[in-house]
Each structure stands twice: as C-alpha cells, then as structure tokens.
C-alpha positions, 0 to 999 in steps of 0.5 A: 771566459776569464781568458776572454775577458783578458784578451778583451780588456787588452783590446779595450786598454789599447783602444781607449788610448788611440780613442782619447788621442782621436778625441784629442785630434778632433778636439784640435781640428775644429778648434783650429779649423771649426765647421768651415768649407776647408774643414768639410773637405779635408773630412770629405777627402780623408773618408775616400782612402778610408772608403778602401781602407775599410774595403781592402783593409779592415773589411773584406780582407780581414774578413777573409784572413782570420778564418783562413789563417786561424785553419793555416794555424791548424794545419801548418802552425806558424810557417804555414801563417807566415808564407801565406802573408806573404803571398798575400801581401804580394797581391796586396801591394799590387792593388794599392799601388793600381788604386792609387795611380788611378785615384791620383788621375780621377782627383786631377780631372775634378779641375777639368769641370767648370762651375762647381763650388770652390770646396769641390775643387779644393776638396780634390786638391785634398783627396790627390794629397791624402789618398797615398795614405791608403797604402800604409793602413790596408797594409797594416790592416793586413798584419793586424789580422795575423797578429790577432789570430797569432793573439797578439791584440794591443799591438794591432790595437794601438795602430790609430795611436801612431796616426793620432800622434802624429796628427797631434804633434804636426798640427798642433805643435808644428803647425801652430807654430810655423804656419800663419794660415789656415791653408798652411795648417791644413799642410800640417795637417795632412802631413801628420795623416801620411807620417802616422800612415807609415808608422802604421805600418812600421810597428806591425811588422816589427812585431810579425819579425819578432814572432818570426815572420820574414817579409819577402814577396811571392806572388804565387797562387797557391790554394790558400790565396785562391780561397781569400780571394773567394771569401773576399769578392762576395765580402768586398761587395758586402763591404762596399755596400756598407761604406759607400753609405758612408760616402753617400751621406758625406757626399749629400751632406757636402751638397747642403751647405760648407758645415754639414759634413764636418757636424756629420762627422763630429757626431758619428765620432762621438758615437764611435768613441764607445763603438771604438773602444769596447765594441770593436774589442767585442768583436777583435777579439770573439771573431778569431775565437768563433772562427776557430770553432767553426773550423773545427765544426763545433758549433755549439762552442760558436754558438756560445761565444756568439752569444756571449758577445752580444750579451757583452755589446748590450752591456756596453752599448745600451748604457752608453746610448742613454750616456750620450743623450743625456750628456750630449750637451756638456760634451760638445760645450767643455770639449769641442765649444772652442775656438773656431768651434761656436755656440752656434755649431753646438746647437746644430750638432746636438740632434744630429749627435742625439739620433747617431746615439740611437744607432750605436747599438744596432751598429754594434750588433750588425758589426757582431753579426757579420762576423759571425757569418764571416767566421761560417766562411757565409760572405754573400748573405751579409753583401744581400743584407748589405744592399737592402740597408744601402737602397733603404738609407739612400731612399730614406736619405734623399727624402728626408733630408728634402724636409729635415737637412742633415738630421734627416741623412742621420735619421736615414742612417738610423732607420737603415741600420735597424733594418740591417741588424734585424735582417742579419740576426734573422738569417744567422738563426736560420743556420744556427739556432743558438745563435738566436736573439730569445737566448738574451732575454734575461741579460738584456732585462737586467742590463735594462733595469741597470741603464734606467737607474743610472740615467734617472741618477744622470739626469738629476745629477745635471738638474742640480749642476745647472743649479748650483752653476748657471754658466753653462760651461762650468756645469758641463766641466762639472756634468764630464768629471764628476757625473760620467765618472759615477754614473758608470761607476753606479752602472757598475755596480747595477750590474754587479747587484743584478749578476749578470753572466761573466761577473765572477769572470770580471771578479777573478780577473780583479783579484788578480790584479789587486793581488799582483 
C-alpha cells in the first residue's frame, strides 16, 4: 500500500504542475480571446485531434499495451517490451500519418459548402491547421504506456506540462507582443499547440533510450501485435462511443450560438482540474497494478487493488464536488473574470460549472471501472456500456437543450454518465465479487461525514468574507487563498480523525519525508 501511495503521489505531483499550467493556459486564452466565434472554433477544432488522441492514443491503445506489455514483462523482461513497441509503434506512424491526410482533405471540403456561418468555415480553416498535432500526442501516448508498465510515471505525467508551456510562451509572450490582432494571436496560439506536440513526443522517448530501448521500425506481426489489435478493436469502439459524446455536445453547443462551446468547455476543465490530478493518477497507476494481477490470475489481489481505488476516488471526488459548488463563483470571478472574460460570461457559466461538478465523481468511477475490465483483457462489455450512455445522453442532449440550451447538454452529460458508471460497476460484480460497490460502504460513510463538516465550514467562511468585502472580487481572492486552502486542510484532518483504511500508509510516507 505505501509503495502505492508512493507511485501515486509522483503521479499526482507530476500532474498538479501540467493541471496549473493548463489552468494558466486557459486563464490566458479567455483573457485574450474570452467567449468569442474565434475562440469557439479554435476549441471546437482542438477537440477533433483530441477525439483521436484519446481513441488511438490514451483510449484503446493504452488500454491494450498495459496488460499486454505488463505479461511481455513477465515473459521476456525488457527486450521482450522493447521489440514489441517498435512493432507497435511502426503500425502506429502508419495510421496517423493515413488519418491525417484524409482529415486535411475533409477540413478542405468545408469551403465547398455554402451558406454556413462564418465560424464553421473558420472553424475548418482551424482544424486543417491543428490537426498534424495528433501525431506527436498518440505517439507519446503510445511511449507513456510503456514507460508506466516500466514504472516509470512522472515522466509520461508531465507530458501536458511541455504542451502547456508552450502555449503560455507562444501566446502570451510572443504573441502579446508581435501580433496586433486577434487573427495573428490565434496564429501564436496554435503554433504553441504544435511546438508543445513535438516535445511531447521528445521527452518520452529520451526516457525510453535511457532504459534501454532502441526506436527502429518493424513492421512484423508477430503474436503480441495481432493480440493488441484484438483488444484494441472492441475497445476502440468503446472509446469512440465515449468521445464522440464529447464531439457530439461540442457540435450542439457550436449550433447554439458564438459562446456556448467555449462556456462548455470552461466548465468541463474546471472539473478536469481534480479529475486530472488525482483521478487519472488513481487510475495510472492502480491499472498496471490489476493488470499484473489479472495476468498472473490472482484475482483476490485485483480484487483489492480494485478496491482500494475506488475507495481513494470517493476520498478525492466527493470532496472536491462539494468544493466546486460552493466555491464556483469566486474561482471564475478571481481567475477567468479578465479581460476579454466578463461578468456577463461568468454568470452563464456558473450553472453549467455546477451541474459538470455533479459529474465528476461518476466520471472517476467509470474511468476506474473500465480499467478494470481492460486489465481482465473484457474490451466488449465497456464498448455495450458505452453505447447505451451515448443514445441516452444524445436523446437527453437534444431534448433538453430545446427548453434549457447549454445547461440542459451538461444535464445530458450528467444523466448519461450515472448510467454509465452504475451499469459498468454491476456487469464487473458479475465476474468478480469482490469487486462490488457494498465493500465501501464504510469508507464512503466516513469520507461522507468528512465532506458534510467541511462544506458546512466552506460555506460560513464565505458568508462572513462577502461581509467583511462587499467588492465581490476581494472576497473571491480571499474565498482562493484563504478558504480552499483550509477547507482541505480541515478535510484532512476529518479524515484522519475518521481513520480511513491507508492513514497509517499516508503517515509513514510523511515521516519519511520529514525525516529525510
């Protein structure tokens, strides 16, 4: 558990840095941009290479790699790992570069429709320029699963801190001061997407060289190469169930109006903040570890590291969900209410940043869930879940959206994802037992009782902030430095009062540290 807890907090340092540079990113993009038609396209341009991304690179690829390069490590020890991701990656490069051409000429063809609004077409003009970035990421999401089965999880983790950089000295520094409009700052701006790309890619396989891999290409198939291309198909499907929801919504949100898509997307990165942080390090880092257990067929052992991430997941998520919702206001007011960024805009975003909140912990769990039945080598009973949550939230989407616009598409995400997450976690107790949710009754109790106190401390902390600084901008500075800091702090200690199973863990880990 403490050598858990170890990997996982790397994870989570890692990711806390590429998380505030993404929130610096953003913070800078609606400064500079706020809700406007080029900002909508830029993000509904940025989300088609990030549909792949997460398909080719993050999603079913990954899926497939860990368990089968986790028994290749069983088997054949690092030489085996290291010719099998060439092989790999050999087939990769093929793809992509087949993608990409045919994306260039689909983004092309936009023009050669009339009558659409001005932000389709420069929403084309975006995506032909934007697109080239999903080679560098799947890429080096294909060397971040072997570096995680290689335990090898900072570096794979601070892959978004390049990309965020980059952005960040592109549009802020270099645009701010060579370009004089916001055309020639969009320029920057996507410049910085494909610079950060290529890093991307750079420092992961420096790593790889480091542990002794060899990039060469090789395009044999061998056993290995035919068994990921089998767990990949179901789980590709699987996977582009779940992002084309995210397509899907962006798209309906575009056909709104100019600022749905950007308020949209500011709210789901919001909840991604935690998601991305803790969340995903959960799950980086509890995957290779089930996946090793399920090649080895001790499942008693999945069964208790299944457990002990969801039991981490509630402990962050459920907190954080009540943070959000309490807080919501200040964190839009001190740090997207500049600039371009109004009042006005905050004011739509609060309830679509309110309900996205709601989500985030059946997110989490369904996230969690499917890498349980990827470590079982199971890709087809996610891909059934997966279409089941995308009809619901597509039915739900255009329904609600007739009668509430954009709150009622984050209300469709909402509803599906529940679905999702109960379905998923009811199929998986049917092929394990132990894996079933009545195991955390105690724990969800206690990180309950946890999240009460230190809401009901939140929410008088505000009350008397809004008193003592009736400007609403001073409050919020106040509500982000002071408040948030001691309500996880006072969470902390809830916590630890409570006992809840990985304290002493936790403890150890701290002494060490202070004693070091």
């Amino acid at each position: 558990m403490s050598g858990l807890f170890q990997r996982i907090g790397i994870v989570s340092a890692s990711t806390v840095i590429s998380r505030v540079l993404g929130l610096a990113r953003d913070i800078l993009t609606f400064a500079v941009f706020g809700t406007s038609a080029l900002n909508s396209a830029f993000i509904f341009a940025f989300t088609l290479p990030n549909l792949f991304r997460r398909l080719l690179g993050e999603g079913a690829l990954t899926a497939a790699l860990v368990p089968t390069l986790s028994e290749e490590l069983e088997r054949n020890r690092r030489p085996g790992i290291f010719a099998l991701l060439n092989q790999v990656m050999t087939w990769l490069l093929g793809v992509l570069t087949a993608l990409v051409v045919v994306a260039l000429l689909l983004f092309s063809a936009i023009h050669w429709i009339p009558g659409l609004d001005e932000r389709w077409y420069l929403g084309a003009d975006l995506g032909r320029i934007l697109f080239p970035y999903l080679f560098f990421v799947c890429l080096a999401a294909m060397l971040a699963a072997a570096l995680n089965v290689l335990q090898r999880f900072a570096v794979p983790a601070l892959s978004a801190v390049w990309l965020n950089l980059s952005v960040l000295l592109s549009l802020g520094a270099l645009g701010g001061w060579l370009a004089g409009t916001p055309e020639g700052k969009m320029a920057f701006l996507c410049f910085g997407i494909l610079a950060g790309g290529i890093i991307q890619v750079a420092v992961p396989v420096w790593a790889l060289r480091r542990e002794g891999w060899r990039p060469r290409l090789d395009a044999r198939v061998t056993p290995g190469v035919r068994e990921i291309s089998g767990l990949m198909l179901p789980g590709l499907a699987g996977a582009a169930i779940f992002q084309i929801n995210v397509v899907v919504s962006r798209f309906l949100a575009f056909s709104l109006d100019e600022s749905a898509v950007a308020i949209l997307y500011l709210a789901s990165r919001l909840m991604e903040l935690p998601l991305g942080i803790f969340t995903i390090a959960v799950t980086t880092v509890v995957f290779p570890l089930i996946a090793g257990h399920a090649a080895r067929k001790d499942f008693e052992g999945f069964a208790v590291g299944y457990q002990k991430g969801v039991s981490l997941i509630l402990a962050i998520t459920l907190p954080a969900t009540a943070g959000i919702i309490l807080m919501r206001e200040p964190i839009l007011v001190s740090l997207f209410q500049w600039g371009a960024f109004d009042a006005a805009d905050t004011r739509e975003t609060l309830p679509v940043l309110t309900v996205f909140a709601l989500s985030l912990p059946f997110y989490s769990l369904a996230a969690h869930q499917t890498r349980g039945f990827y470590a079982l080598k199971d890709m087809v009973t996610p891909v059934r879940i997966a279409g089941i949550g995308f009809l619901l939230n597509l039915f739900l989407s255009l329904t609600l959206m007739q009668f509430l616009g954009i709150v009622g598409l984050a209300l469709a995400n909402l509803g599906s994802v529940v679905v999702q997450s109960r379905l998923l976690q009811v199929r998986l107790n049917r092929r394990l037992s132990g894996t079933a949710f009545r195991h955390q009754a105690r724990d969800l109790g206690k990180i309950t009782i946890a999240t009460a106190v230190m809401s009901l401390a939140v929410f008088l902390a505000m009350r008397g902030l809004e008193a003592v600084f009736p400007e609403g901008r001073s409050a919020a500075f106040a509500g982000i430095l002071g408040v948030i800091p001691a309500a996880i702090g006072l969470y902390g200690l809830m916590i630890w009062y409570l006992r809840l199973e990985g304290r002493n863990e936790v403890d150890a880990l701290v002494r060490r540290f202070l004693g070091k």
